[in-house]
Backbone as ProteinMPNN parsed JSONL, in Angstrom:
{"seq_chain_A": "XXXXXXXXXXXXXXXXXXXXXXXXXXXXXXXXXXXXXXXXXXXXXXXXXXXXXXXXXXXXXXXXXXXXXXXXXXXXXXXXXXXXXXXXXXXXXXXXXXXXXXXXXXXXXXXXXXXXXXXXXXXXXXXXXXXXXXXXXXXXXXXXXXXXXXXXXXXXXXXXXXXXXXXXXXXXXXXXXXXXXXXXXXXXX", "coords_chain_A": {"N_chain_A": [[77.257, 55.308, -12.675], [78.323, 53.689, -11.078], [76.672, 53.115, -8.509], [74.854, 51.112, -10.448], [76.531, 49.041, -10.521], [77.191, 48.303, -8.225], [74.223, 47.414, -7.739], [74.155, 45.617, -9.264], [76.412, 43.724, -8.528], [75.414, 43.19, -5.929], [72.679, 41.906, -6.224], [73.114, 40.17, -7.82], [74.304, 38.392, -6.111], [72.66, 37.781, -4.655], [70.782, 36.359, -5.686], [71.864, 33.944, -6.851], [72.457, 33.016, -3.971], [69.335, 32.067, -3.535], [69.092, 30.514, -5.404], [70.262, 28.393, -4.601], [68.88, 27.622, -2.302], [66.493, 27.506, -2.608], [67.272, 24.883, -4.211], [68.253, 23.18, -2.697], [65.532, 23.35, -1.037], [63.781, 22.022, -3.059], [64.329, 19.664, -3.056], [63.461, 18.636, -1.406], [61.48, 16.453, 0.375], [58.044, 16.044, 1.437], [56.281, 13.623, 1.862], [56.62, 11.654, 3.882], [55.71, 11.303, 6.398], [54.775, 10.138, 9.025], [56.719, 9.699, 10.725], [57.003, 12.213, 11.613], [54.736, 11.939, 13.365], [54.582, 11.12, 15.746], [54.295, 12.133, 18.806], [56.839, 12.025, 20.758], [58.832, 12.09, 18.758], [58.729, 14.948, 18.175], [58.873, 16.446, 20.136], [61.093, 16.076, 20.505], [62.783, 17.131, 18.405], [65.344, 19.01, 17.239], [67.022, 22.745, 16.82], [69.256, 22.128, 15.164], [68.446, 20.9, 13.431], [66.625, 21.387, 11.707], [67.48, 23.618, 9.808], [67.553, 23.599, 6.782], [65.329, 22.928, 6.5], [62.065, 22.825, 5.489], [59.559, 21.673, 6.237], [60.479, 19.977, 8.706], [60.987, 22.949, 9.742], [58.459, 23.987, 10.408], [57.225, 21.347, 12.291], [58.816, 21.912, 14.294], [58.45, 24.714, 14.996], [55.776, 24.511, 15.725], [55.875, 22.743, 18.434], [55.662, 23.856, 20.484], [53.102, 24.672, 20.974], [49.689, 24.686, 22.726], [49.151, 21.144, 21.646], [47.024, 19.66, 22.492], [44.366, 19.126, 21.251], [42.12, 18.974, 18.277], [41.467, 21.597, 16.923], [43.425, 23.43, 18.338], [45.765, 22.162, 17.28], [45.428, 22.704, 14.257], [45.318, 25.519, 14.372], [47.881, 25.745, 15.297], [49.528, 24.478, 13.136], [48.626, 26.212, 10.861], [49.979, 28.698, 11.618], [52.393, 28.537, 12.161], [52.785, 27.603, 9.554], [52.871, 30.132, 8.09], [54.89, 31.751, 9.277], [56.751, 30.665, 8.034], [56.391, 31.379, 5.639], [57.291, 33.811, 4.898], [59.903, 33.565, 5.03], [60.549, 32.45, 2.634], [59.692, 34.284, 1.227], [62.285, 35.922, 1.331], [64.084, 38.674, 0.546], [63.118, 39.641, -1.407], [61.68, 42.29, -1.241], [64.58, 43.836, -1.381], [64.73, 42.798, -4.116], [62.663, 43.775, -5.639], [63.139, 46.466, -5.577], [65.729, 46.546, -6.877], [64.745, 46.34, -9.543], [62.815, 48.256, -9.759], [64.538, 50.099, -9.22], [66.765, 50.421, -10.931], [66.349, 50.774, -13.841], [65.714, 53.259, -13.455], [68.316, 55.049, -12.416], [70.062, 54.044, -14.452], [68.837, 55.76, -16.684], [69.521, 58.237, -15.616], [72.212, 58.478, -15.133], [72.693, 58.442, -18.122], [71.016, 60.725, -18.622], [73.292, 62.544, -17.483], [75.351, 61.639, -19.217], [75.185, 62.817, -21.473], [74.91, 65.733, -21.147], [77.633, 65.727, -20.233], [78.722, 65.621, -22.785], [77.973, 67.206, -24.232], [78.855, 69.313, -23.874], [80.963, 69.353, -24.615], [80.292, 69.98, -27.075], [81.246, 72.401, -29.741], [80.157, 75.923, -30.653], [81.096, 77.347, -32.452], [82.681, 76.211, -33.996], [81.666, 73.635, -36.013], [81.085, 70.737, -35.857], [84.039, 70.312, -35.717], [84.506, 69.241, -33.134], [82.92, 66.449, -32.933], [83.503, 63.48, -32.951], [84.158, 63.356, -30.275], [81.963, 64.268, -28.919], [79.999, 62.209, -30.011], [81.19, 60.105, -29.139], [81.056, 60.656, -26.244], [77.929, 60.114, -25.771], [77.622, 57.779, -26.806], [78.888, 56.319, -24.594], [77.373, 57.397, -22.548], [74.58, 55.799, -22.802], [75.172, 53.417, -22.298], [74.733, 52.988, -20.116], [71.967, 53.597, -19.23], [71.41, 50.658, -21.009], [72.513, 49.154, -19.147], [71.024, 49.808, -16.89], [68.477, 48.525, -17.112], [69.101, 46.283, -18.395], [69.982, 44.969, -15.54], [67.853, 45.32, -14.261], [65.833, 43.374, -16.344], [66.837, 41.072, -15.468], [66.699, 40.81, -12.797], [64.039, 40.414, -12.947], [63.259, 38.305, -14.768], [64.191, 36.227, -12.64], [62.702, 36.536, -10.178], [60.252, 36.473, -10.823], [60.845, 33.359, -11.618], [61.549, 32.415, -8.919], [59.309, 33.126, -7.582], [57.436, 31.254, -9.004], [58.083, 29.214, -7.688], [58.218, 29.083, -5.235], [55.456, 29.174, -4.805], [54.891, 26.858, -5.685], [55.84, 25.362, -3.356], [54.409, 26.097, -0.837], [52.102, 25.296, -1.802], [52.634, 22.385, -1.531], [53.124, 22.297, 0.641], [50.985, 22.922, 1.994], [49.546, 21.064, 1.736], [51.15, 19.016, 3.131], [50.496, 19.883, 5.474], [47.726, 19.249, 5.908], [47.479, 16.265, 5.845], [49.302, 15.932, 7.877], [47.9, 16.82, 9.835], [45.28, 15.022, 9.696], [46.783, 12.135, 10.315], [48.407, 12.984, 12.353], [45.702, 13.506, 14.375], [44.759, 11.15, 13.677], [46.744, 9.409, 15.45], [47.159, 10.698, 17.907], [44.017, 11.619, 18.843], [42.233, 9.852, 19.242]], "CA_chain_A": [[77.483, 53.939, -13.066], [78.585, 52.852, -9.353], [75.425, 52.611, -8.072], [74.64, 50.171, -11.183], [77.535, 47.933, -10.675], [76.752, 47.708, -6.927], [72.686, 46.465, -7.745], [74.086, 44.593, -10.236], [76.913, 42.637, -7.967], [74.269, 42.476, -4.672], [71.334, 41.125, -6.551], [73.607, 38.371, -8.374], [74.798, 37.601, -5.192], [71.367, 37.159, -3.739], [69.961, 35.526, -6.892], [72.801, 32.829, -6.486], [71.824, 32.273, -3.014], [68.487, 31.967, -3.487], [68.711, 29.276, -6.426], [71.179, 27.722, -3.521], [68.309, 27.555, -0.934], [64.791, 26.854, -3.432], [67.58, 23.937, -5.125], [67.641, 22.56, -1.836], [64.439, 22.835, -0.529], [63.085, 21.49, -3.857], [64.854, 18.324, -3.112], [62.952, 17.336, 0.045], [59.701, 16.137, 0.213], [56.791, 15.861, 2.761], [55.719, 12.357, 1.855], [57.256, 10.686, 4.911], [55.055, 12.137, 7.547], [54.347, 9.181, 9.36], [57.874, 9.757, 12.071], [56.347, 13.029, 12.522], [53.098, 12.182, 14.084], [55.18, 10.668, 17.04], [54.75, 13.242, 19.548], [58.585, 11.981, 21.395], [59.677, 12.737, 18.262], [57.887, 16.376, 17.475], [59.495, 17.142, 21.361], [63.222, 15.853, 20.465], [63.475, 17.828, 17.215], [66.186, 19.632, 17.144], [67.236, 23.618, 15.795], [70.112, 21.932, 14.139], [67.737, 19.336, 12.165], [65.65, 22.219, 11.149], [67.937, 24.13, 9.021], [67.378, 23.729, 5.518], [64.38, 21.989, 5.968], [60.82, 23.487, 6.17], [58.477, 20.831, 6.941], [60.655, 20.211, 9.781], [60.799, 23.6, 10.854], [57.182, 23.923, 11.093], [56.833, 20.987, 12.885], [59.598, 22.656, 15.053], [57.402, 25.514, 15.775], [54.215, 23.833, 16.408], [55.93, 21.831, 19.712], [55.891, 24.945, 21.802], [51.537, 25.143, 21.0], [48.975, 23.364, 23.236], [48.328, 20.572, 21.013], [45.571, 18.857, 23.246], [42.991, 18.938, 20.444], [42.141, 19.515, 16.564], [41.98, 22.886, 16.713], [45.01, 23.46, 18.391], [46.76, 21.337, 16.282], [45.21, 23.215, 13.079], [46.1, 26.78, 14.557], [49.268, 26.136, 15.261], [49.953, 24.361, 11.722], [48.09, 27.58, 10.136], [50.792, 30.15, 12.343], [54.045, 27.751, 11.625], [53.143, 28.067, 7.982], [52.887, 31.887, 7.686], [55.964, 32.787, 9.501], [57.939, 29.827, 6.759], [55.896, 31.961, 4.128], [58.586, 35.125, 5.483], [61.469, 33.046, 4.596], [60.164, 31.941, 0.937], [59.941, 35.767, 0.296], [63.235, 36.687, 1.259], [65.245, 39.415, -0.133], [62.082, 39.653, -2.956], [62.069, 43.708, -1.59], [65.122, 44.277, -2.752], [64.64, 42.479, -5.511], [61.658, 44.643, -6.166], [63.69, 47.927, -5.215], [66.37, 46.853, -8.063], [63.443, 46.491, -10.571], [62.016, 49.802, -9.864], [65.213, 52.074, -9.384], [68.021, 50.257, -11.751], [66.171, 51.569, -14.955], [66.387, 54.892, -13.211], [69.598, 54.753, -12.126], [70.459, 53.752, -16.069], [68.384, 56.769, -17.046], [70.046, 59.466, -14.808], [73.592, 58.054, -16.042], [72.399, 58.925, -19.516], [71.384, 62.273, -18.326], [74.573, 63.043, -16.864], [76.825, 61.54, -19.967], [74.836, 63.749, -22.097], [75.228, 66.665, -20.41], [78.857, 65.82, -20.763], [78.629, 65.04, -23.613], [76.866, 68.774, -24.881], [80.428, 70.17, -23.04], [82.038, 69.272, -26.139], [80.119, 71.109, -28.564], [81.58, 73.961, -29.817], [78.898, 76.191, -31.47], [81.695, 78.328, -33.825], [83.347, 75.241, -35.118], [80.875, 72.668, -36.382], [82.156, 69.442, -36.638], [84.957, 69.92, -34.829], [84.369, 67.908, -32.094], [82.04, 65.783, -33.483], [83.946, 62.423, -32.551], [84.305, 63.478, -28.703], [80.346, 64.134, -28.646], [79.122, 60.964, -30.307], [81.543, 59.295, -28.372], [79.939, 60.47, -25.176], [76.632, 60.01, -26.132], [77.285, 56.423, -26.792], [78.995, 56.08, -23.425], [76.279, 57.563, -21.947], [73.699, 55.034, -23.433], [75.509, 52.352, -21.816], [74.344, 53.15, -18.608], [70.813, 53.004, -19.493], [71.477, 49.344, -20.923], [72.912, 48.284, -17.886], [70.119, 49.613, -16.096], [67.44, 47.748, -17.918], [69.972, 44.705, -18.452], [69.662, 44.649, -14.457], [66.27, 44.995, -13.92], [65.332, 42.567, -16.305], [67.262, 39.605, -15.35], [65.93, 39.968, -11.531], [62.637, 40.077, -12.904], [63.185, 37.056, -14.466], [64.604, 35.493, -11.683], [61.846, 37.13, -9.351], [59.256, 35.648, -11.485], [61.045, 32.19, -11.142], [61.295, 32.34, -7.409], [57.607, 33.181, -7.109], [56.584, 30.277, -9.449], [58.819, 27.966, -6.796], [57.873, 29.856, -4.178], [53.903, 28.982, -4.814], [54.545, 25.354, -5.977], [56.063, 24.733, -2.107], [53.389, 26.132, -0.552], [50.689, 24.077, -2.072], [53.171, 20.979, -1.327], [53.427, 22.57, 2.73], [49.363, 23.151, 2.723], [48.773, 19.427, 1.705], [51.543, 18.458, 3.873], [49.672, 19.995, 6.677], [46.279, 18.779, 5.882], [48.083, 15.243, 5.976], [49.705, 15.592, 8.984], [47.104, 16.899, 11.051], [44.943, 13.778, 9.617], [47.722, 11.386, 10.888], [48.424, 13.47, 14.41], [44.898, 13.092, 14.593], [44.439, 9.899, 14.57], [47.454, 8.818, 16.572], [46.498, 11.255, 19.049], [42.962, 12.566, 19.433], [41.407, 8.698, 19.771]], "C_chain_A": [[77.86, 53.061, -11.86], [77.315, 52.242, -8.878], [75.007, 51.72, -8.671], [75.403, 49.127, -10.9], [77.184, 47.741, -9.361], [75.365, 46.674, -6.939], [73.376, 45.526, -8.273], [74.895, 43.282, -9.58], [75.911, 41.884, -6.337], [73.705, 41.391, -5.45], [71.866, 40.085, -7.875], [74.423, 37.933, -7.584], [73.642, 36.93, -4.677], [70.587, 36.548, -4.451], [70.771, 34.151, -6.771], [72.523, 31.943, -4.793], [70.494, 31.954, -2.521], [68.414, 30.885, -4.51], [69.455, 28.414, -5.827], [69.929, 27.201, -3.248], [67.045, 27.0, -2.024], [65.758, 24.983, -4.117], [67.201, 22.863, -3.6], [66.408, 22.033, -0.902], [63.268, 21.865, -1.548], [63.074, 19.677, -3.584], [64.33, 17.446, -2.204], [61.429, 17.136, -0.066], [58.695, 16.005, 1.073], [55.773, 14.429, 3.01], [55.767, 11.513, 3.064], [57.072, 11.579, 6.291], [54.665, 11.221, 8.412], [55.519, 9.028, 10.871], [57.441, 10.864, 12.171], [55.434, 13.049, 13.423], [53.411, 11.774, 15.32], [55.408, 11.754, 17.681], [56.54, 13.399, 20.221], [59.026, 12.612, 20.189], [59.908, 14.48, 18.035], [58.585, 16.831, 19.054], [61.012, 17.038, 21.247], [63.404, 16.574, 19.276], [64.28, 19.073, 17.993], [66.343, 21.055, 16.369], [68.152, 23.275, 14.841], [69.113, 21.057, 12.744], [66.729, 20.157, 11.168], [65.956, 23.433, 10.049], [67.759, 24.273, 7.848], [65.963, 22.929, 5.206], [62.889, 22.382, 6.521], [60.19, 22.528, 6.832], [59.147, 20.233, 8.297], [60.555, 21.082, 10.877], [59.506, 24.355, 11.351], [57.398, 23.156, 11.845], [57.871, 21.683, 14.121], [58.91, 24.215, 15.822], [56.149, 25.406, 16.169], [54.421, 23.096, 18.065], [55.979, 22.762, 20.988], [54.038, 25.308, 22.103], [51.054, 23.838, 21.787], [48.65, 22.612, 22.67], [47.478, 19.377, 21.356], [44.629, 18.664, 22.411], [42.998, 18.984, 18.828], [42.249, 20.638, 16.241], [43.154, 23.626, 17.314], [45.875, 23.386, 17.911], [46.914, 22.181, 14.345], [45.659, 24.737, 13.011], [47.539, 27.361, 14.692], [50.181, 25.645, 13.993], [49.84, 25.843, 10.888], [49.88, 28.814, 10.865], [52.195, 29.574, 12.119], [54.195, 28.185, 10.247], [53.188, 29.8, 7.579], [53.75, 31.977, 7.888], [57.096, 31.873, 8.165], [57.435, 30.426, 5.615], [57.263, 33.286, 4.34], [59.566, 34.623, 4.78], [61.622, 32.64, 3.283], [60.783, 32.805, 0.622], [61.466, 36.309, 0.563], [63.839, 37.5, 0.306], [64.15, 39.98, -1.323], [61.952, 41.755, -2.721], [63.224, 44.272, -1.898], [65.539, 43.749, -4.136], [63.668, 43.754, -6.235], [62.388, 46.071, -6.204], [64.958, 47.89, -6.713], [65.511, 46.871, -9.247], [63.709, 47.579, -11.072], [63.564, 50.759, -10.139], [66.848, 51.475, -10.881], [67.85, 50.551, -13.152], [66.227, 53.385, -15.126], [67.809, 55.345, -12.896], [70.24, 55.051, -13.903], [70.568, 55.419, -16.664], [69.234, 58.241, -16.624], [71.62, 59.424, -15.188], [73.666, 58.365, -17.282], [72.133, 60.281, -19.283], [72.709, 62.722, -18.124], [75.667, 62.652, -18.355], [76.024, 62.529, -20.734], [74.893, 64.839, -22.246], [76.627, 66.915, -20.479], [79.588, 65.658, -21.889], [78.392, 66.462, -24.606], [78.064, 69.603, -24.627], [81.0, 70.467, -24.141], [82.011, 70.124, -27.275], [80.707, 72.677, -28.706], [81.157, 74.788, -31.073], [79.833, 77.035, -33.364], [82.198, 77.067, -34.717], [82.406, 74.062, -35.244], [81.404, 71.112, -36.88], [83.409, 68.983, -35.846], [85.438, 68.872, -33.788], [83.056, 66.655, -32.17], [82.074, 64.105, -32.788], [84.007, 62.235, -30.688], [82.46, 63.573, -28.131], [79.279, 62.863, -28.923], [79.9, 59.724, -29.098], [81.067, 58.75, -26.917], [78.46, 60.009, -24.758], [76.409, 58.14, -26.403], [77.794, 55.594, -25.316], [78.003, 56.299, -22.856], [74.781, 56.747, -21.892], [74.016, 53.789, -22.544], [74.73, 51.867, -20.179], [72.351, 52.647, -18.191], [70.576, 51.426, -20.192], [71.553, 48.962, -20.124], [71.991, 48.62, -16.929], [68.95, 48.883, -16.387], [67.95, 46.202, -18.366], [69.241, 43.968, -16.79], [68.424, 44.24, -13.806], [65.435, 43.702, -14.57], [65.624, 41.048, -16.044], [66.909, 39.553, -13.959], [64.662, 40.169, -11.392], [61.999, 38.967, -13.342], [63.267, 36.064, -13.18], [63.242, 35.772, -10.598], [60.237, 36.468, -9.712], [59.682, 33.671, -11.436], [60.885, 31.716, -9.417], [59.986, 32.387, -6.935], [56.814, 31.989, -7.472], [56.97, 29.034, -8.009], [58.136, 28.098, -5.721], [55.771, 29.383, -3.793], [53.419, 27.279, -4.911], [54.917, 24.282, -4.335], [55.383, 25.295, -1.5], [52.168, 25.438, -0.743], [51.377, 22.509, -1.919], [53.293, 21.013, 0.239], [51.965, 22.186, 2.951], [49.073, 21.446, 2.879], [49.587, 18.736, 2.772], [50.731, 18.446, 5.66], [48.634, 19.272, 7.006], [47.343, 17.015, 6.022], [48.776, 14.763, 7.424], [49.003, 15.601, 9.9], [46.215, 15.641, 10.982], [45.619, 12.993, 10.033], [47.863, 11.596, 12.445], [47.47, 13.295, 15.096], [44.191, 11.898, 15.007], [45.332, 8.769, 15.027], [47.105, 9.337, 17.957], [45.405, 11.604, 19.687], [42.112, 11.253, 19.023], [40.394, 8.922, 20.32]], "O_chain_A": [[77.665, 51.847, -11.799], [77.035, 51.043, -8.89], [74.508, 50.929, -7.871], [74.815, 48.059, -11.067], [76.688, 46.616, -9.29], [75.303, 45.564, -6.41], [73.249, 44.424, -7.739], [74.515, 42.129, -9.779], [75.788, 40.744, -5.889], [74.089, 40.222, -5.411], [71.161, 39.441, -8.652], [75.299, 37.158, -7.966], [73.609, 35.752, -4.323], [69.57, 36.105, -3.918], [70.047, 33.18, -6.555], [72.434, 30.739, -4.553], [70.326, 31.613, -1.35], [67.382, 30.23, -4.365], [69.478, 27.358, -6.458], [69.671, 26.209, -3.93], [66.872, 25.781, -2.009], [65.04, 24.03, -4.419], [66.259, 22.084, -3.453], [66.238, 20.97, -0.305], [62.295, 21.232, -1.137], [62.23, 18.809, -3.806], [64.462, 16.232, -2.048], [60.521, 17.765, -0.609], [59.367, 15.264, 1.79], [54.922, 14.195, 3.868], [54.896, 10.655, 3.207], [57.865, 12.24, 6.962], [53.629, 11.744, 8.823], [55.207, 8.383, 11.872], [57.258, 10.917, 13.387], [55.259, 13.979, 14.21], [52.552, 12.01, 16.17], [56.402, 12.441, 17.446], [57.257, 14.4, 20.206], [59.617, 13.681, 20.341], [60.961, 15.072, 17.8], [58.873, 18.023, 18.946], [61.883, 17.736, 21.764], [64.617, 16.647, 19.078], [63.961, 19.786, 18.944], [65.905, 20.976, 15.221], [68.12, 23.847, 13.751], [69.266, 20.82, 11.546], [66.192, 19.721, 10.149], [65.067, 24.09, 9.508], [67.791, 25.482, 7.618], [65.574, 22.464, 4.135], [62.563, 22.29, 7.704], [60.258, 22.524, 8.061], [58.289, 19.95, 9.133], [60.31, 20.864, 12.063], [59.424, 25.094, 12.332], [57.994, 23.749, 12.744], [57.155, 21.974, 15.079], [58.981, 24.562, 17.001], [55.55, 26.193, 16.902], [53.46, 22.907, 18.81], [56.257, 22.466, 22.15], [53.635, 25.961, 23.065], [51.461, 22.677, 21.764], [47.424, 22.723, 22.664], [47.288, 18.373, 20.67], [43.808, 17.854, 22.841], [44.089, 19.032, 18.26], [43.026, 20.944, 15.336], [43.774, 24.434, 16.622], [46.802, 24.196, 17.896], [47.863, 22.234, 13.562], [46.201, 25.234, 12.024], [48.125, 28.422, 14.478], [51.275, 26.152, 13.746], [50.798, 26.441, 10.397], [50.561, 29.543, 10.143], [53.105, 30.369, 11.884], [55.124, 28.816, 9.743], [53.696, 30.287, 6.569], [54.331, 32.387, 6.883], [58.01, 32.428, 7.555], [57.937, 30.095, 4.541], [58.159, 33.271, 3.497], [60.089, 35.29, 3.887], [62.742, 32.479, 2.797], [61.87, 32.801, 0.044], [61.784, 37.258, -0.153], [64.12, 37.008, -0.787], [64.579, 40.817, -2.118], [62.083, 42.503, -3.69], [63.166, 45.229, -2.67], [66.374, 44.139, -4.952], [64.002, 44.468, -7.181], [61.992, 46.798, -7.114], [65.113, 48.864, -7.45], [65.851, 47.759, -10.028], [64.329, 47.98, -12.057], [63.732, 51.71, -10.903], [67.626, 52.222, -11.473], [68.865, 50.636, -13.843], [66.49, 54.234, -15.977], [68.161, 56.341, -13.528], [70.73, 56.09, -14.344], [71.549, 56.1, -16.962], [69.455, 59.148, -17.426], [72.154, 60.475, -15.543], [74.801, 58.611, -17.69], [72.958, 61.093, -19.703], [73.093, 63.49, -19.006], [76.676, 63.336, -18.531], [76.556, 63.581, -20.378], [74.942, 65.263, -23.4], [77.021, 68.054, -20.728], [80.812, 65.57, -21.983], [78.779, 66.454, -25.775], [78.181, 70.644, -25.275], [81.437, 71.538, -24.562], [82.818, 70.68, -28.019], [80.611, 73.689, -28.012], [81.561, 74.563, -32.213], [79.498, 77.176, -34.541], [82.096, 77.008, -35.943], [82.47, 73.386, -34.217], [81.904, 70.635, -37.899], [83.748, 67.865, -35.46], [86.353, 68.053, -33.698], [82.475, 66.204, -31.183], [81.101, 63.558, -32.269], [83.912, 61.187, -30.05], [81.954, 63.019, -27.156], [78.217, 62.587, -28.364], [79.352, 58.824, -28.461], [80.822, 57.639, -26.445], [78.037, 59.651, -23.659], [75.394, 57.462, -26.241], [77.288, 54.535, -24.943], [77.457, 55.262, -22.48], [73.942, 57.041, -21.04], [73.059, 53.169, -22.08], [74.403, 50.865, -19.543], [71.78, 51.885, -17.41], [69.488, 50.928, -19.903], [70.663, 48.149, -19.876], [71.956, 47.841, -15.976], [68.384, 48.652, -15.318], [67.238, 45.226, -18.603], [68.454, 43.029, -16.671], [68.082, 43.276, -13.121], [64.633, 43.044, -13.908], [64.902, 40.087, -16.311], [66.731, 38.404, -13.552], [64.047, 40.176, -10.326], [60.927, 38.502, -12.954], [62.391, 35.252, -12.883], [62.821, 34.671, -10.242], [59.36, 36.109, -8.926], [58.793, 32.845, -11.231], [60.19, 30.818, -8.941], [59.598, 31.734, -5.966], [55.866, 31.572, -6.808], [56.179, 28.218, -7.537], [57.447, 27.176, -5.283], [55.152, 29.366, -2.729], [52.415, 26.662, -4.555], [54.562, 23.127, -4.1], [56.047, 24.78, -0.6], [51.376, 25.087, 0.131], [50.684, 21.525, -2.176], [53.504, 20.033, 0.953], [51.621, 21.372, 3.808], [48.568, 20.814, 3.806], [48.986, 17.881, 3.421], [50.522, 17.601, 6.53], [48.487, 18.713, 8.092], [48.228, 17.353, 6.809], [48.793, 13.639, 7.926], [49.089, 14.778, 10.812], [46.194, 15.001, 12.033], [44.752, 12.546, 10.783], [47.606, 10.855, 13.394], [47.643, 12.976, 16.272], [43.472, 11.598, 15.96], [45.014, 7.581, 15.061], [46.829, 8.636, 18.931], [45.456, 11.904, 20.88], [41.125, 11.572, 18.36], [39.711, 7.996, 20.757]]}, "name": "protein", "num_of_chains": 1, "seq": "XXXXXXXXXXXXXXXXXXXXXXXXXXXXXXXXXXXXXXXXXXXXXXXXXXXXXXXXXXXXXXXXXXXXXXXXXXXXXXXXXXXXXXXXXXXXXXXXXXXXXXXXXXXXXXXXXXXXXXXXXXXXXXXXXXXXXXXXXXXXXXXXXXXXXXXXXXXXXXXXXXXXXXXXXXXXXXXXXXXXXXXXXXXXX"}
């Protein structure tokens, strides 16, 4: 049952800071691309300014690429956005790892009260312990709830994060395609 109560306090710690971090990034927007396309500015950004905020910290990793041209400009948008795809997924393997093992976990806890549970019986007197065996047996059950409790609330959550997770991506791609149109034609006249 340790091992359960540990998944169970991690991965509602890391579910909490993950509806932290998607609340905030939900909140910003990519509309106001128009002070990006200013190269001075795309060279003065800052790591502090880039903290909670993707479409900054792409453009934050694009100012280190040659961007002399269109394809330049499009390769190094393309390679900014992959590595900010890394940081979407965070933590999602062990999310996936409590999934998979916290119904086993459950399961093997139910083995084991059962087992202690079978201790009790005593084959000459029938009945006897009757109350000490059901008792175990329903302790033992518990375990398998709580492993299947666990699993499915960070598969909800895991399934929310992915929907978020997909809807800022298709709000980064367009941001891109937008910006490079703009960088474009401030710069490549």
């Amino acid at each position: 049952m340790w091992p359960l109560l540990l998944f169970s306090i991690l991965s509602l710690s890391l579910i909490i800071e993950r509806l932290m971090y998607w609340s905030k990034i939900e909140s910003l927007d990519g509309k106001n691309i128009i002070q990006f396309t200013n190269i001075i500015y795309l060279k003065e950004i800052s790591k502090k300014e880039i903290i909670n905020n993707p479409y900054k910290k792409l453009l934050f990793k694009i100012k280190n690429f040659d961007l002399s041209d269109q394809r330049n400009l499009s390769i190094a948008l393309s390679i900014s956005l992959q590595s900010i795809q890394f940081e979407f997924d965070k933590y999602n393997n062990f999310f996936g790892t409590t999934i998979a093992v916290s119904p086993l976990l459950g399961l093997l806890g139910t083995v084991f009260g059962l087992i202690n549970s079978f201790s009790f019986i005593d084959l000459g007197n029938a009945g006897a312990n009757a109350e000490k065996v059901t008792g175990g047996i329903s302790e033992a059950l518990i375990s398998t709830a709580a492993g299947l409790i666990i699993a499915i609330v960070n598969l909800v959550f895991v399934g929310y994060f992915k929907s978020i997770k997909n809807k800022q991506l298709r709000l980064m791609n367009e941001f891109c395609g937008r910006y490079e149109s703009f960088f474009s034609a401030e710069n490549f006249n």
